[in-house]
C-alpha positions as CSV (number, residue, x, y, z in Angstrom):
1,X,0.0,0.0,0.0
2,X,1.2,3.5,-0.9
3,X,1.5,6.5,1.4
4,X,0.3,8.9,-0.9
5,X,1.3,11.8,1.6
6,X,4.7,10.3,1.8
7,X,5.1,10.1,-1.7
8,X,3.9,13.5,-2.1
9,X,7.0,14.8,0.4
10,X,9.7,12.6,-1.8
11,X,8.6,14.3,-4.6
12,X,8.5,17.8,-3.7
13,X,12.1,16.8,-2.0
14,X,13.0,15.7,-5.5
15,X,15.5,17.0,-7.8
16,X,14.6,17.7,-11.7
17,X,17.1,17.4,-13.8
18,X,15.0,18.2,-17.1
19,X,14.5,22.0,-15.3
20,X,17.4,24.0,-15.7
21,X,18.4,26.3,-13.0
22,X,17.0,29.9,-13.8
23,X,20.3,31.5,-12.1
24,X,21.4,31.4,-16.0
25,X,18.6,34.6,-16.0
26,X,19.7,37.9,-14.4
27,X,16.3,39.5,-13.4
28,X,16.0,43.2,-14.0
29,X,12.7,44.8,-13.3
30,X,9.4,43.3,-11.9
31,X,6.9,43.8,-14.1
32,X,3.8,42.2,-13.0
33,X,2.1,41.1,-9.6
34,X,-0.8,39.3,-8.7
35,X,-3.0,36.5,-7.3
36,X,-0.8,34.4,-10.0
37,X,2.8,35.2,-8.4
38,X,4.8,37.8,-10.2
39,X,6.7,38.4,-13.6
40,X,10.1,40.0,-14.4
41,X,12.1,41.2,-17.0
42,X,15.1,38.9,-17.1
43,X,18.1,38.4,-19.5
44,X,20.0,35.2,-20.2
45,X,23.7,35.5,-18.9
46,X,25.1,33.9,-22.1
47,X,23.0,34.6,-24.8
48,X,21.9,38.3,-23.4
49,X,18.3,37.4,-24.8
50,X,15.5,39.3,-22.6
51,X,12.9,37.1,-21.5
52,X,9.8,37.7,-19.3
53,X,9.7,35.1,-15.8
54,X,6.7,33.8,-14.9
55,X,7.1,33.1,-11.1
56,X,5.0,29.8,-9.9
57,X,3.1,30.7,-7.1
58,X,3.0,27.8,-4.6
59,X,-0.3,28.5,-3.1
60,X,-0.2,25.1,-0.8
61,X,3.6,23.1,-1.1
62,X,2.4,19.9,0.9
63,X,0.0,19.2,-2.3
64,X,3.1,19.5,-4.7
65,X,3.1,21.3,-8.0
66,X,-0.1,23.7,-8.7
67,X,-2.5,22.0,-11.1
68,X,-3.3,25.6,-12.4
69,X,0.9,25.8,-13.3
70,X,0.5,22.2,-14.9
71,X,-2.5,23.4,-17.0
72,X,-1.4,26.7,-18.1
73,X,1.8,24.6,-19.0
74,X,0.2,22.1,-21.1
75,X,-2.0,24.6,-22.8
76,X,0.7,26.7,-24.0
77,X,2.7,23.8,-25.2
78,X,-0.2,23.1,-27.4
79,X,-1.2,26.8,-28.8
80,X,1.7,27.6,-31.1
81,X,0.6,30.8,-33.0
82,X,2.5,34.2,-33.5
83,X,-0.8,35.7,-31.6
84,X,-0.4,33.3,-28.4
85,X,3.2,34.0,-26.0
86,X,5.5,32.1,-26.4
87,X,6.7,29.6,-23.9
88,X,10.5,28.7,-24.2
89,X,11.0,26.7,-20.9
90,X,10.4,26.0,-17.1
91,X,13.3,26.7,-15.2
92,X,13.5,26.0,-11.4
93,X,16.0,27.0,-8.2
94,X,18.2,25.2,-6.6
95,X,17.0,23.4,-3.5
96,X,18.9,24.7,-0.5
97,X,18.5,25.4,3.0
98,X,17.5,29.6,2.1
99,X,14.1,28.1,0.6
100,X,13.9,25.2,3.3
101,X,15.2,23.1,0.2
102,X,11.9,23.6,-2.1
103,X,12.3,24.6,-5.9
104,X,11.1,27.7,-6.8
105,X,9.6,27.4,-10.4
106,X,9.5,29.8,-13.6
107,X,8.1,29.9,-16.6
108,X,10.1,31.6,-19.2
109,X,8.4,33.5,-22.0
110,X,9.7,35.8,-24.8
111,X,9.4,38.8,-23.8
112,X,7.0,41.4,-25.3
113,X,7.6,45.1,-24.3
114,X,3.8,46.0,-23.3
115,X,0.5,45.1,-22.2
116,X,-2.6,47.0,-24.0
117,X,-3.5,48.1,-20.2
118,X,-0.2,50.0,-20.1
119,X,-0.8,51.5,-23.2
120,X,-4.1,52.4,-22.4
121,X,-2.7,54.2,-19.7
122,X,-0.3,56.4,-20.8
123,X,-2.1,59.5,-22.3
124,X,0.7,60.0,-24.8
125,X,-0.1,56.7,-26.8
126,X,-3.0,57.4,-29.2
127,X,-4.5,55.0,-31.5
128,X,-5.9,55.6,-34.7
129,X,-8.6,53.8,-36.3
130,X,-6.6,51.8,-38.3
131,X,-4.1,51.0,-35.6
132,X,-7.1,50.0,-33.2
133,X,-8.6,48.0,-36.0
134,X,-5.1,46.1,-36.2
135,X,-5.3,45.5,-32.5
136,X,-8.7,43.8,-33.2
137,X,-7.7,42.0,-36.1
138,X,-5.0,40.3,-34.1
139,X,-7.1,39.6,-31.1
140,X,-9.6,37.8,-33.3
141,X,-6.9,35.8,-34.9
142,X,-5.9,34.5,-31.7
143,X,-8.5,33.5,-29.8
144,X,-9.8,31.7,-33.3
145,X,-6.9,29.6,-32.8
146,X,-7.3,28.9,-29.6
147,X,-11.1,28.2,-30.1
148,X,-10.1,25.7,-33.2
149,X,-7.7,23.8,-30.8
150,X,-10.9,23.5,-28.5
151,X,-9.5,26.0,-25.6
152,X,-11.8,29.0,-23.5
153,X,-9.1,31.4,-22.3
154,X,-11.6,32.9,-19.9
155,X,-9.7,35.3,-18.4
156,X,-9.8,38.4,-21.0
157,X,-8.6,41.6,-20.2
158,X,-6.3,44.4,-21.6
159,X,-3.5,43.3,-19.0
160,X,-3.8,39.9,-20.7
161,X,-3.4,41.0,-23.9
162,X,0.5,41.6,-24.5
163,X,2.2,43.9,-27.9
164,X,5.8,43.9,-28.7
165,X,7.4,46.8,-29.8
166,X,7.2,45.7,-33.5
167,X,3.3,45.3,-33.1
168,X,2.5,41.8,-32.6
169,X,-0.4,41.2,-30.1
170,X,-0.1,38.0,-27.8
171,X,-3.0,36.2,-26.0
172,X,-1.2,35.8,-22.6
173,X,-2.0,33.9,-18.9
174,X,-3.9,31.2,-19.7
175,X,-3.6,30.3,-15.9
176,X,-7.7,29.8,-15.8
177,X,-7.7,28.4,-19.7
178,X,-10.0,25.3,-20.3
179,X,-10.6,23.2,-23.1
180,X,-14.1,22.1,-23.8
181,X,-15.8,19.6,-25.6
182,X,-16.7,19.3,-29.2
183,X,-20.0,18.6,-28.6
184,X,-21.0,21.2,-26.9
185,X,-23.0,23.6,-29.4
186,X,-21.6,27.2,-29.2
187,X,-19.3,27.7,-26.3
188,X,-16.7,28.6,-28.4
189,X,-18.5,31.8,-28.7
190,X,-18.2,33.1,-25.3
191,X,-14.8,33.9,-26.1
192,X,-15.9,37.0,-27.9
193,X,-18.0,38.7,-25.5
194,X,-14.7,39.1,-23.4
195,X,-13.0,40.7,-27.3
196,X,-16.1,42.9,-27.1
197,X,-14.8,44.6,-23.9
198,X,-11.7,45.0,-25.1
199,X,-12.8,46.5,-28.6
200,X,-14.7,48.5,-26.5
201,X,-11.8,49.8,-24.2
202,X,-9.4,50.8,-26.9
203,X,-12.2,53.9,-27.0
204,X,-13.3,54.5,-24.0
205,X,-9.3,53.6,-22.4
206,X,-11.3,51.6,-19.5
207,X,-13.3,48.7,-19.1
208,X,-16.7,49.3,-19.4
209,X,-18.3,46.7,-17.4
210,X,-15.5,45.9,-14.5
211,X,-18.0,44.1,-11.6
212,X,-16.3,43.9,-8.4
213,X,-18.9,40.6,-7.5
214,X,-21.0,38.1,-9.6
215,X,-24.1,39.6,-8.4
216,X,-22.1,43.3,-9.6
217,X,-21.2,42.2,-13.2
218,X,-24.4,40.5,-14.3
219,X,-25.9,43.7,-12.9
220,X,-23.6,45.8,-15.2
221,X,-24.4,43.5,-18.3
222,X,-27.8,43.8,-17.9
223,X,-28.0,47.7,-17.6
224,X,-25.7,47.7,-20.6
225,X,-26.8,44.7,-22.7
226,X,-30.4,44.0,-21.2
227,X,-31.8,41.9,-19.1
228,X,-30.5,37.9,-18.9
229,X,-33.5,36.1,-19.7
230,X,-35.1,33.1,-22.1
231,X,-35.7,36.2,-24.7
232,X,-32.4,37.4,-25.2
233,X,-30.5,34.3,-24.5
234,X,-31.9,30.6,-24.8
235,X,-31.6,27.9,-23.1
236,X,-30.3,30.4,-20.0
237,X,-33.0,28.6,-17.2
238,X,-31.0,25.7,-18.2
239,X,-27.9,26.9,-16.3
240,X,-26.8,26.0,-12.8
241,X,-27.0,29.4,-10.8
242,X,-30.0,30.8,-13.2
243,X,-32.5,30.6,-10.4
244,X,-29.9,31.1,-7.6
245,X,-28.8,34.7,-8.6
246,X,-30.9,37.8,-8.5
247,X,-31.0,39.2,-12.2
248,X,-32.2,42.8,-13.2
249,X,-35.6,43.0,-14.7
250,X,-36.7,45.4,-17.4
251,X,-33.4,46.8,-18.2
252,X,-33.2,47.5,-22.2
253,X,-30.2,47.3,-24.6
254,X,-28.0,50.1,-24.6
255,X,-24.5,48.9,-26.2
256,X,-25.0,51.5,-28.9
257,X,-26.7,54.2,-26.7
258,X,-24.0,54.0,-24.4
259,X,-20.7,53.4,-26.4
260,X,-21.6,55.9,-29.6
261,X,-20.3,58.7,-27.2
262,X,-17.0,57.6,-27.9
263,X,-17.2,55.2,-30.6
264,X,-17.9,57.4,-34.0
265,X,-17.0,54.5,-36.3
266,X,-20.5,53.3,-37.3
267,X,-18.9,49.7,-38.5
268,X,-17.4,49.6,-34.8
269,X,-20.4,50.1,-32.8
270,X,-22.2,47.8,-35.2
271,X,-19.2,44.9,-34.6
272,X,-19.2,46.4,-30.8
273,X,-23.2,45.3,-30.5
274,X,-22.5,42.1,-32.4
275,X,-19.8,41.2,-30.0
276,X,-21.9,42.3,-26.8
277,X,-24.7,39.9,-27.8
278,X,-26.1,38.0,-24.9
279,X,-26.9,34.6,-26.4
280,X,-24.2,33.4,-27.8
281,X,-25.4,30.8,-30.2
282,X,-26.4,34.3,-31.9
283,X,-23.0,35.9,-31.2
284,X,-20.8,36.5,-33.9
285,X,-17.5,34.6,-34.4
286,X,-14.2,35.1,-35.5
287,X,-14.6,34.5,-38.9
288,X,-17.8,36.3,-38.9
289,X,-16.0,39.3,-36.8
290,X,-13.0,39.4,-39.6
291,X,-15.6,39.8,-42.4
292,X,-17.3,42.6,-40.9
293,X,-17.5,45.6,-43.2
294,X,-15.5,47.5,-39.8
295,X,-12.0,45.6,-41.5
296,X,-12.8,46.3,-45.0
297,X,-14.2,49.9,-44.9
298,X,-11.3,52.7,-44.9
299,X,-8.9,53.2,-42.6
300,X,-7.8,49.6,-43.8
301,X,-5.8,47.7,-40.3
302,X,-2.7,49.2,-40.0
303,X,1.1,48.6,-38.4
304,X,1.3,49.6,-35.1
305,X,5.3,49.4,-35.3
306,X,5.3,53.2,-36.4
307,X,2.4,54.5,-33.2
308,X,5.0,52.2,-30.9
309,X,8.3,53.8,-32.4
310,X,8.4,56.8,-30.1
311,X,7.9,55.0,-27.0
312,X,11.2,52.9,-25.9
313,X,10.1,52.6,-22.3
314,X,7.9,49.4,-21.6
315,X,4.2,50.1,-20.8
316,X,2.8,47.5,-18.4
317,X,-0.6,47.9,-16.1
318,X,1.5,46.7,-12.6
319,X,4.0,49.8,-13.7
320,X,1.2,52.1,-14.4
321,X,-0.4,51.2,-10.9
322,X,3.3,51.6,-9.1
323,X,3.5,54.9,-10.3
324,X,0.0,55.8,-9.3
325,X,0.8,54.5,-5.6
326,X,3.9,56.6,-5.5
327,X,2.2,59.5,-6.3
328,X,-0.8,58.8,-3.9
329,X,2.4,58.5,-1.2
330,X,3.9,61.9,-2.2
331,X,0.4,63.8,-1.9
332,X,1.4,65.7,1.3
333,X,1.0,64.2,5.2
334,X,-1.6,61.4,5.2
335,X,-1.3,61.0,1.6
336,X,-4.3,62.6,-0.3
337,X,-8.2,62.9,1.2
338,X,-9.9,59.3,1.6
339,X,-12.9,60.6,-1.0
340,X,-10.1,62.0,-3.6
341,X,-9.5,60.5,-6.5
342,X,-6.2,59.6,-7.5
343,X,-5.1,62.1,-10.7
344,X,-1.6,62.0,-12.5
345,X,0.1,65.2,-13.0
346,X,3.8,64.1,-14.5
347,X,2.6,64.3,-18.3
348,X,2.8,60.7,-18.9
349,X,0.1,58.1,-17.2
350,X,-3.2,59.0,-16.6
351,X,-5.9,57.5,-14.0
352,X,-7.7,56.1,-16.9
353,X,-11.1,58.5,-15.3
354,X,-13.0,60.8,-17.4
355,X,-13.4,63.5,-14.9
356,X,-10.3,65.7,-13.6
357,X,-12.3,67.9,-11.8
358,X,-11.3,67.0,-8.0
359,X,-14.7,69.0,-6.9
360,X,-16.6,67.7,-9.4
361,X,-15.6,64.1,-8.1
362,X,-15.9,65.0,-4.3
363,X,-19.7,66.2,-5.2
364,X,-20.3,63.0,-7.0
365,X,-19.2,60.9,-4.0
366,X,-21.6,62.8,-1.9
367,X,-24.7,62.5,-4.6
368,X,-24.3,59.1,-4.6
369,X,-23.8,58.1,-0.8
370,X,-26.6,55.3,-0.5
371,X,-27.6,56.4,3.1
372,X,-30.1,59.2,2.7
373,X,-29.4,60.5,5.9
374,X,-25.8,60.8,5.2
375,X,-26.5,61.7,1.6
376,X,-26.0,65.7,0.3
377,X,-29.2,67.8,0.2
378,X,-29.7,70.1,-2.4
379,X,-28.9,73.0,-0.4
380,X,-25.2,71.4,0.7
381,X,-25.0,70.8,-2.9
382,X,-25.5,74.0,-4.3
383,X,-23.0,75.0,-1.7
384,X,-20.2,72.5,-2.5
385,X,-16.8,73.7,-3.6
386,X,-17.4,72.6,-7.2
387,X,-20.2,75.5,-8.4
388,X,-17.5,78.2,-5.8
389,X,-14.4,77.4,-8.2
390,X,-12.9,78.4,-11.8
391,X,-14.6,78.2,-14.0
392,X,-17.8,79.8,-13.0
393,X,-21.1,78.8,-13.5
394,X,-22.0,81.2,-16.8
395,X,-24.1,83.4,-15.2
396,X,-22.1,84.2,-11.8
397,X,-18.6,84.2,-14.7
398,X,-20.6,87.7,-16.2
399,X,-21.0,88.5,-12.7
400,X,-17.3,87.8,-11.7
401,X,-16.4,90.1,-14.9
402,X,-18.7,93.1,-13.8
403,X,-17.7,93.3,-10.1
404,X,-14.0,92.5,-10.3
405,X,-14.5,89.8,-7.1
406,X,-11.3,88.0,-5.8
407,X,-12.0,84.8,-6.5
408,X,-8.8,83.9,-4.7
409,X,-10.4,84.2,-1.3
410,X,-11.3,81.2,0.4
411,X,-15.1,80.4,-0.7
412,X,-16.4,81.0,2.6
413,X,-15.1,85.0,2.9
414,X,-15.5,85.4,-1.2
415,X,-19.7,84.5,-0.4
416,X,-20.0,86.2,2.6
417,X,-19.0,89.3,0.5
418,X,-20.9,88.5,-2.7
419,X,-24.2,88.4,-0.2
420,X,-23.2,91.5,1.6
421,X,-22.8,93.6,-1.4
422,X,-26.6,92.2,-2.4
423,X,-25.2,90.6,-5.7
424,X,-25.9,86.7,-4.3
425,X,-29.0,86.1,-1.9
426,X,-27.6,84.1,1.3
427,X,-29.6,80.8,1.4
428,X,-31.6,81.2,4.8
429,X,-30.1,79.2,7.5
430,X,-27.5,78.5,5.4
431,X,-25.3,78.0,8.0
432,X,-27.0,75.5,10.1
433,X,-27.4,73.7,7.1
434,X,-23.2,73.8,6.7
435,X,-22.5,72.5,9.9
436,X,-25.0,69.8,9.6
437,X,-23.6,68.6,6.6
438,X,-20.3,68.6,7.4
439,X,-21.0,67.2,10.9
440,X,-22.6,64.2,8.5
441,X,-20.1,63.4,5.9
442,X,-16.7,64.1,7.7
């Protein structure tokens, strides 16, 4: 009889003498961190090749080597394809008494100088139509080949999605990959809705339906692409958790309404809502996607080698969030105010937010403060910081103009002497109504 927990400790004690040592790598920058482990930039000492390592995070060492590693490993050595990274080897260190004699593993992968996320990011990098059309074209190509070699990546997102500096887009972590069966009628499809978002994101430079819980994200597909029900998507009641999770009622379509404020392209919002389709027996593919009149239709797809040229420093989302952090830290004593939002001011990354305005933000927060009684009233709005600051509201900018006010005063004096020169009525009780508020919020 075997001792399968014995065997188990052998094992893990074991050496592997296919699994070179990865001390032949010098790392040089950590470029990635997450529930996965963590990824650097690393050069081979002999050859000087830069490679990306892909640290194996052992999430429980008595139970050996993570089936999620051993999946994503044979998945990769299966998907060959110049849109899929590229894995070159595992590599392992030495067993020693510094890591209580357990090999640490690595995956090594060529290295690609960005993620889309980074790029994204970084307000400098703009992409044409053509360029994002490129981007799409590649994506689809990918995840076609995947799909054809029966494999659900299932984990799309722009940090995912990997560009060299010549322009080549790579499908990458295929840590929560699966393959599926043959037989099953249409699951290929659900691949897209995930290219969808990302379509979607090179416009809008942020994902547009990021749910922080199940019950969250199928509340944000519904309000964007209608309600989840035996209409829209067949077969749905058939599913394990239909009739365990609370779904939205009467929530219409709005892929187009929403995205045509920043998609302008009527071939991409009409690919965007083909994409974003619920059921997805009905749900374009990639064949289907690469014959859409939004690749054919000038701009044709073009190189992104040239919109890359300019920018020799690598763009990744873990850098991009570093930076942000740093910032956050540098923001004075305590850092910045627990309701600000985060802004970049060095001219390079942005927060990936559509409103700079710190006092517009601050009176959103309040608006939307889901206890009533905590919530701004009307008067505490009107009140707020944001209608007080440059730029005026239109009327009180005429009025500025006329009277010569200092509007460098703090708002407090600059009102008191607005209402005692007769040009601005003071709101009655107005301040009883100040010191309740700010009793309530701070």
């Amino acid at each position: 009889k075997v001792n399968l927990e014995k065997l188990m400790e052998k094992l893990a004690d074991a050496d592997y003498p296919f699994c070179e040592e990865v001390s032949k790598y010098e790392k040089l920058a950590k470029i990635g961190q997450g529930t996965f482990g963590e990824v650097f930039k690393a050069r081979h000492r002999g050859t000087r090749k830069i490679v990306a390592l892909k640290k194996v995070l052992m999430e429980n060492e008595k139970e050996g080597f993570p089936i999620t590693a051993l999946r994503e490993i044979k998945i990769l050595q299966l998907l060959k394809h110049e849109n899929v990274v590229n894995l070159i080897e595992i590599c392992r260190t030495k067993a020693s008494n510094y890591n209580r004699s357990k090999s640490t593993f690595y995956l090594v992968f060529d290295f690609c100088e960005h993620d889309l996320a980074g790029l994204l990011s970084n307000v400098n990098v703009k992409f044409a139509l053509g360029e994002i059309k490129m981007v799409m074209k590649q994506l689809l190509n990918g995840l076609y080949f995947i799909h054809s070699n029966k494999i659900l990546h299932r984990d799309m997102k722009a940090a995912n999605i990997l560009i060299t500096k010549s322009g080549i887009l790579k499908l990458a972590d295929f840590g929560l990959a699966r393959a599926f069966s043959a037989s099953k009628n249409g699951q290929p499809n659900r691949g897209y809705v995930g290219a969808g978002c990302i379509m979607a994101e090179m416009w809008t430079r942020s994902p547009i339906m990021q749910g922080s819980t199940e019950q969250h994200q199928l509340t944000l597909i519904s309000q964007l692409c209608g309600c989840i029900n035996t209409e829209t998507f067949a077969n749905v009641d058939k599913l394990e958790l239909y009739n365990k999770l609370e779904l939205p009622k009467n929530q219409k379509r709005k892929v187009k309404e929403r995205l045509k404020a920043y998609v302008k392209d009527p071939y991409a919002l009409d690919l965007l809502d083909k994409l974003l389709t619920l059921d997805p027996v009905k749900r374009v593919d990639s064949d289907t996607a690469l014959n859409h009149d939004f690749f054919w239709s000038d701009p044709l797809p073009c190189e992104l080698n040239k919109m890359l040229l300019p920018h020799t420093q690598s763009m990744f989302e873990y850098l991009f969030s570093k930076k942000k952090n740093e910032q956050n830290r540098h923001a004075g004593p305590g850092g910045p105010h627990p309701r600000a939002h985060p802004t970049a001011n060095d001219g390079q990354y942005h927060d990936r937010h559509y409103i700079k305005s710190q006092h517009a933000l601050d009176l959103i927060d309040k608006l939307l403060i889901i206890d009533p009684r905590k919530r701004i009233n009307s008067d505490g709005a009107l009140d707020h910081d944001f209608f007080w600051t440059d730029p005026m509201p239109c009327e009180l900018e005429k009025l500025k103009m006329l009277n010569k006010c200092n509007f460098h005063l703090p708002n407090e004096l600059h009102r008191a002497r607005l209402a005692a020169q007769g040009q601005v009525p003071q709101p009655a009780k107005i301040q009883v109504k100040e010191e309740q508020y700010y009793d309530r919020v701070f």
